[in-house]
C-alpha positions in Angstrom: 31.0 -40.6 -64.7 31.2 -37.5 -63.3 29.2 -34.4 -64.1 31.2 -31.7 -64.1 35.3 -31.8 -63.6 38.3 -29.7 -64.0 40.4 -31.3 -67.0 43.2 -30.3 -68.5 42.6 -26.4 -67.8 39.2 -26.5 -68.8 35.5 -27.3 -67.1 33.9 -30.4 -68.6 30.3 -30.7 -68.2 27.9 -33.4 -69.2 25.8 -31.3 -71.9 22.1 -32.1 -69.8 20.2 -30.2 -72.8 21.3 -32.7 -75.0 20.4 -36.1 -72.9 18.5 -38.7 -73.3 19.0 -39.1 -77.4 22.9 -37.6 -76.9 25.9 -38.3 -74.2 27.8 -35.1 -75.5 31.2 -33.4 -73.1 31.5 -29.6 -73.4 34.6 -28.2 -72.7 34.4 -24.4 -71.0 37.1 -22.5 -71.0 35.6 -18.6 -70.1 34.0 -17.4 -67.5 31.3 -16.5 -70.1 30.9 -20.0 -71.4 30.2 -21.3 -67.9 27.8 -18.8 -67.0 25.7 -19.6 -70.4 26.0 -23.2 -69.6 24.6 -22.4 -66.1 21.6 -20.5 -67.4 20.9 -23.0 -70.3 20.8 -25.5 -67.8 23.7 -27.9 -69.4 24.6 -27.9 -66.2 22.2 -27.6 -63.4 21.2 -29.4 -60.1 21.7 -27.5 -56.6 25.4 -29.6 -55.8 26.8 -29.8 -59.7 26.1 -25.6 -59.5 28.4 -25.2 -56.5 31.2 -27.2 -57.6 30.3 -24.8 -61.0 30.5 -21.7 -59.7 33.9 -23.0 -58.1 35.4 -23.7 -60.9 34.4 -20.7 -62.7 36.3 -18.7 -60.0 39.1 -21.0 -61.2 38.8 -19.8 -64.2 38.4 -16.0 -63.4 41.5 -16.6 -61.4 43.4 -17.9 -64.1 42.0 -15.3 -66.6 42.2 -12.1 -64.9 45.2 -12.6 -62.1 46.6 -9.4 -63.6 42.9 -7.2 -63.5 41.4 -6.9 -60.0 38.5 -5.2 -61.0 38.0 -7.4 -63.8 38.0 -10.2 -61.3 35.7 -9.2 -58.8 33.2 -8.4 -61.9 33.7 -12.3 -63.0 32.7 -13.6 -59.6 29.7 -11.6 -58.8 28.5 -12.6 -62.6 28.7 -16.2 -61.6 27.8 -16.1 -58.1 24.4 -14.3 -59.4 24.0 -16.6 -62.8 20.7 -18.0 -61.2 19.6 -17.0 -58.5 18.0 -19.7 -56.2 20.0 -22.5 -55.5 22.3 -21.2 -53.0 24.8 -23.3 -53.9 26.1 -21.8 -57.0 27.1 -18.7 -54.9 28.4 -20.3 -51.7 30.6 -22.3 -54.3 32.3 -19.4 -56.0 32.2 -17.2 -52.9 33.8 -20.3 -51.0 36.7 -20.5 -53.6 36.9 -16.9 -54.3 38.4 -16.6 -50.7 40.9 -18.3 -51.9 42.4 -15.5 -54.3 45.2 -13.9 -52.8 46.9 -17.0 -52.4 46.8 -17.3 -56.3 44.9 -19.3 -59.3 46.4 -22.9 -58.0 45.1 -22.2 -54.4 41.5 -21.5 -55.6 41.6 -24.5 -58.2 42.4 -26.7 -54.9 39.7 -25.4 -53.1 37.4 -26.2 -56.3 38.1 -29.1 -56.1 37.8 -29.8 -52.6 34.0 -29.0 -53.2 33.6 -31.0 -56.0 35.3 -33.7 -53.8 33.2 -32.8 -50.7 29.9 -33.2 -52.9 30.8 -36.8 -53.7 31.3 -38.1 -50.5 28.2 -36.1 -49.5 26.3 -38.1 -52.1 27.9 -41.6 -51.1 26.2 -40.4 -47.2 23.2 -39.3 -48.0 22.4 -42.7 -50.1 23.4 -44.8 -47.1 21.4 -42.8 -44.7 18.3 -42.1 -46.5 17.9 -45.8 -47.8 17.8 -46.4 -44.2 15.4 -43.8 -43.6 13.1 -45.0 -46.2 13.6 -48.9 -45.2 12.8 -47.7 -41.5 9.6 -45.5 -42.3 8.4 -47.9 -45.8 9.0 -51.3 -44.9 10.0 -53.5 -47.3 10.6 -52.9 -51.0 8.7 -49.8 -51.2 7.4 -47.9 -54.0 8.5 -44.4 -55.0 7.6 -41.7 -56.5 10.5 -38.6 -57.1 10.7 -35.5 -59.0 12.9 -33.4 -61.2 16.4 -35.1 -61.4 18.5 -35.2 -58.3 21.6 -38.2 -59.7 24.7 -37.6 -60.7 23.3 -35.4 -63.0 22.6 -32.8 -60.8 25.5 -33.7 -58.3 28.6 -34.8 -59.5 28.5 -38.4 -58.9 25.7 -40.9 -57.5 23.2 -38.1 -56.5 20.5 -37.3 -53.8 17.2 -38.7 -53.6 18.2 -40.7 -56.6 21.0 -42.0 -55.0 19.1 -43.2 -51.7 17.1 -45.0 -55.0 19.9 -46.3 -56.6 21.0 -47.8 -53.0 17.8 -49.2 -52.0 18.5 -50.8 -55.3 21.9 -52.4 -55.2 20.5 -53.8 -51.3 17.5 -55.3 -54.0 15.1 -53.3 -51.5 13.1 -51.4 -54.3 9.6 -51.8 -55.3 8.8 -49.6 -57.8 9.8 -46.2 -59.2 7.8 -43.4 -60.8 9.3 -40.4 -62.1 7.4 -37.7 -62.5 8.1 -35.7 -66.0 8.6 -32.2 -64.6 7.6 -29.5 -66.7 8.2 -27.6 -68.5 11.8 -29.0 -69.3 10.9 -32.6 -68.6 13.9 -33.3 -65.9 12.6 -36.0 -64.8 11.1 -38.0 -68.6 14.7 -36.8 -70.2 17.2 -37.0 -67.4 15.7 -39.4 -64.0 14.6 -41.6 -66.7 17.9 -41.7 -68.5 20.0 -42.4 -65.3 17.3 -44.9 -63.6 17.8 -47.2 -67.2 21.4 -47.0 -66.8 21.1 -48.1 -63.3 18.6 -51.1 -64.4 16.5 -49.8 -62.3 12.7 -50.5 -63.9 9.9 -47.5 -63.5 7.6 -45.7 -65.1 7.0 -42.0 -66.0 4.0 -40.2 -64.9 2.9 -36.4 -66.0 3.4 -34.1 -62.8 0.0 -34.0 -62.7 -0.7 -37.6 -61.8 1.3 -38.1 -58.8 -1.3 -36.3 -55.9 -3.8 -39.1 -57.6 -1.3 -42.2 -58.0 -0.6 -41.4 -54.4 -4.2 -41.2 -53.3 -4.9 -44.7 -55.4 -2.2 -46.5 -53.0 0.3 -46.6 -55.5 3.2 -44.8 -53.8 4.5 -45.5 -50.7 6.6 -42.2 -50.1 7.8 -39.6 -51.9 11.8 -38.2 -52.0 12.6 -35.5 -53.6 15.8 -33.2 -53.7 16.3 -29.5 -53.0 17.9 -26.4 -54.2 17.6 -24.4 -51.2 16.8 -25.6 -47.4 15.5 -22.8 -45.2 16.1 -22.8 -41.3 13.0 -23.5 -40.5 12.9 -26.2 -42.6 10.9 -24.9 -45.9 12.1 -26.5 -48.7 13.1 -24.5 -52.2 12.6 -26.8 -55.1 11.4 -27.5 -58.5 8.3 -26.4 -59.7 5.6 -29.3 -58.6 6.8 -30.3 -55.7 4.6 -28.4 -53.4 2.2 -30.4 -55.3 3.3 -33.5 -54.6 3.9 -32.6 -50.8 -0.1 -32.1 -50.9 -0.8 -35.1 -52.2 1.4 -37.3 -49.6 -0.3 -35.3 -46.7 -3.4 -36.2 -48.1 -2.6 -40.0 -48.8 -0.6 -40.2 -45.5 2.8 -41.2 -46.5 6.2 -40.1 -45.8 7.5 -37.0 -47.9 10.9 -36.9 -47.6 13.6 -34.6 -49.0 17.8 -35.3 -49.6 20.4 -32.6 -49.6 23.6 -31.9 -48.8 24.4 -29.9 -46.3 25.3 -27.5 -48.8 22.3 -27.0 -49.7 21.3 -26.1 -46.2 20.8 -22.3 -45.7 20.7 -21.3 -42.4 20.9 -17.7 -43.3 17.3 -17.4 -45.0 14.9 -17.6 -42.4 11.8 -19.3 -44.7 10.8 -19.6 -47.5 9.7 -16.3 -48.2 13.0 -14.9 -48.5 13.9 -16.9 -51.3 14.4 -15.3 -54.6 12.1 -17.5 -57.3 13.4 -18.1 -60.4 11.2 -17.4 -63.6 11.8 -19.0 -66.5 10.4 -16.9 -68.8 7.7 -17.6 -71.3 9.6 -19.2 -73.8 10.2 -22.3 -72.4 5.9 -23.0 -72.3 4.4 -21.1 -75.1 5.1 -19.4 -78.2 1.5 -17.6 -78.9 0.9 -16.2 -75.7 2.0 -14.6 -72.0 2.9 -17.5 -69.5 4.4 -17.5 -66.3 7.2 -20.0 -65.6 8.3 -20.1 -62.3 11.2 -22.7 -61.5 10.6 -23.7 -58.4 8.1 -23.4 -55.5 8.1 -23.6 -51.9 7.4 -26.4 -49.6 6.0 -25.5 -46.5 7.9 -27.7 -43.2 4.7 -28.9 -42.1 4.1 -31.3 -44.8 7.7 -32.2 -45.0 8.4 -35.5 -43.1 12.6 -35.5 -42.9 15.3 -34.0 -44.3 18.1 -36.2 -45.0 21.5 -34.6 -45.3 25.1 -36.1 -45.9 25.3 -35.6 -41.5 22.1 -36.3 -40.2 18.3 -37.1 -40.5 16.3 -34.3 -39.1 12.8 -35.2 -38.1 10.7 -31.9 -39.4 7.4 -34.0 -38.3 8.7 -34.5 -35.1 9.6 -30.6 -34.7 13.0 -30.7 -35.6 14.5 -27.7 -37.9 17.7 -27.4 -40.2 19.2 -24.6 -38.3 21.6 -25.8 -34.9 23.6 -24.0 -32.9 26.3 -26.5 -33.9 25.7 -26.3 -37.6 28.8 -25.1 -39.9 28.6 -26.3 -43.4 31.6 -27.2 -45.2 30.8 -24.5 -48.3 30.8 -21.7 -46.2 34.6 -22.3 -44.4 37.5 -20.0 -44.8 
């Protein structure tokens, strides 16, 4: 099942608001429909918002071939329809080169990405079950936040999919997913997929994961991202800064799976990086409250970053950004 697809002259998305209690297809055939379907988070997840903002060039191609202006407008709306994951706008930027060749050229390109981010997610479960087996030993026990399957990718996933692998080799111990607040990612969505997998595991309030880790309860920790500085900071949902604490405190790996999409070697740290807020809305209905989406993750309490290409060793010194790197979003 894939997350998001071109059918039939429309974007199909897998409607995430309405998981666990419904499996409900939206069909988006605006540029406006996508972009509220970005920014309710229907669809969401670093990879599934590339191949979005893709095809929503597709359909800004297909929509406004005649209206130049009217076209450039559509992109920068959907290349700017959230504003951390850098995905979404290397997607749409990566398609949107495609233009003067015509609406059929960019919906080839779209999906190309959306193809690329599969295979990506097929890689990064080989390699980082290997990571894990090399650095955990046998049958290890997990602990993951926010959703990062096929959800949030496509197909397969991210750290969920090294998870789902370790699973199919029967090399899994145990799995805890953390909830994630405030929209509960991981009790609604990680759950969801893990129980399709028949994978067994337990939920755990954000909270409670520096203290399961400290009570010898989780043998690593792997996690996804939205954004991957140069220097290695990671940009991803709120509480997992958290949880990077807590594994430097209990000693154990902490390990993060991308594509290298996701990879940006054009924002120096951390710092640079644009956080999302919320709004108050999404906590509260009686008072102020601030709602940042994401947080920073220093590189000094990251252990490896495991991409579709590589495993790059952050505790060893290692950074994302090579003189060789060229990731496939941003080619002509």
């Amino acid at each position: 099942m894939r997350t998001i697809d071109w059918v039939d002259g429309a974007v199909e998305i897998i409607d995430q608001t309405a998981l666990p209690e419904d499996l409900r297809v939206l069909r988006l055939h605006t540029v406006g429909e996508l972009i509220a379907a970005i920014q309710a988070l229907a669809v969401r997840g670093a990879p599934a918002l590339g191949v979005a903002g893709a095809f929503g060039v597709a359909l800004a191609a297909r929509v406004h071939a005649d209206d130049p202006a009217a076209l450039a407008q559509a992109v920068h709306r959907i290349e700017t329809a959230r504003p951390t994951a850098v995905n979404l706008a290397r997607g749409a930027r990566r398609a949107a080169r495609l233009l003067p060749a015509g609406p059929a050229a960019v919906l080839a390109e779209a999906c190309a990405i959306r193809d690329e981010e599969v295979a990506a997610s097929e890689a990064m479960a080989a390699l980082g079950a290997d990571l894990v087996a090399e650095l955990c030993g046998a049958r290890p026990r997990l602990l993951t936040h926010c959703n990062t399957g096929g959800l949030a990718t496509v197909a397969t996933g991210t750290a969920l999919g090294v998870i789902g692998e370790l699973h199919r080799r029967d090399a899994l111990g145990a799995v805890i997913a953390s909830e994630t607040r405030p929209l509960l990612q991981g009790a609604r969505l990680t759950s969801w997929e893990l129980s399709r997998w028949g994978v067994r595991h337990r939920v755990a309030v954000d909270s409670a994961g520096p203290f399961l880790m400290a009570r010898g309860e989780v043998d690593a920790v792997i996690l996804g991202a939205d954004r991957i500085c140069a220097n290695g900071d990671v940009i991803n949902k709120i509480g997992s800064y958290s949880h990077a604490l807590g594994a430097r405190r209990a000693g154990i790996p902490f390990l993060v799976v991308a594509p290298e999409s996701t990879v940006d070697p054009d924002t120096p740290t951390g710092a640079h990086v644009e956080i999302e807020d919320r709004g108050a809305a999404e906590v509260t209905a009686w008072s102020d409250a601030v709602n940042p989406a994401f947080d920073i993750t220093p590189s000094d309490l990251v252990t490896a970053i495991v991409t579709d290409r590589r495993v790059i060793r952050v505790d060893r010194g290692e950074t994302p950004a090579a003189p060789s790197f060229s990731p496939p979003s941003t080619r002509a």
